[in-house]
N, C-alpha and C positions, 0 to 999 in steps of 0.2 A: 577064277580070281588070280591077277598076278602076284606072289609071294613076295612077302617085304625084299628081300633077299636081290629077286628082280628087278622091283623097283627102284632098288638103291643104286644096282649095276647099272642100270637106264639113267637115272639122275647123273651121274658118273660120264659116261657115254656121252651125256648131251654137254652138260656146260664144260667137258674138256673136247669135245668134236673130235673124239677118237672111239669110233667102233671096236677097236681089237683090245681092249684091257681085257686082260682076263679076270676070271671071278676071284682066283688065289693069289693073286701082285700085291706084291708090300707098296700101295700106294703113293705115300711121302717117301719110302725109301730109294723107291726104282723111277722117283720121280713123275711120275703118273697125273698127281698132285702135286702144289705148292701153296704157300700159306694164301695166296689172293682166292686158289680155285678150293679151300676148305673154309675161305668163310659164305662164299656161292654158295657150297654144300652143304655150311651150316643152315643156309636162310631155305635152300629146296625142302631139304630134311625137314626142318619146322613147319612151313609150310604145307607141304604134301602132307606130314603126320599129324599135324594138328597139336604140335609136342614143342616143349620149351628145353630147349639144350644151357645148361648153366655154363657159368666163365672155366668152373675148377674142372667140368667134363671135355673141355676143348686140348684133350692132349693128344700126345705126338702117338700111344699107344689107341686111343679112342676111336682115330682117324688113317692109321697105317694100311686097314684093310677091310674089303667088305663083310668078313665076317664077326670084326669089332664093331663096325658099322654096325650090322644087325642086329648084334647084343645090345650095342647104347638102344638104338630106338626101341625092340623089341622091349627094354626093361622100361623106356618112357610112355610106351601105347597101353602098359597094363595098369 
């Protein structure tokens, strides 16, 4: 089974059509991301997880990297 973690990086990967991000990149910082390809992100993330992301969780800290990434969802899948 691929680990959320994975998948997140995969989602990542696809709707930005860049294989090389690394798993530790400050996302919106290093530019990786921008506010068009996190709300992509959002609608994957919901989708894939079967999880509703609210307005006040769409912040600049939620979405900087994939391991905020996994905490958000990781605390919406339980």
């Amino acid at each position: 089974m691929t680990s959320i973690e994975d998948q997140i990086l995969g989602i990542i990967r696809r709707i930005t059509n860049d294989s090389k991000i690394p798993k530790d990149s400050l996302l919106l910082d290093e530019g990786w991301i921008d506010s068009l390809t996190t709300i992509e992100l959002l609608t994957e993330l919901e989708e894939t997880f079967s999880i509703s992301i609210d307005n006040d969780e769409l912040t600049h800290d939620n979405f900087n990297s994939i391991s905020k990434i996994v905490e958000l969802v990781s605390k919406k899948c339980q």
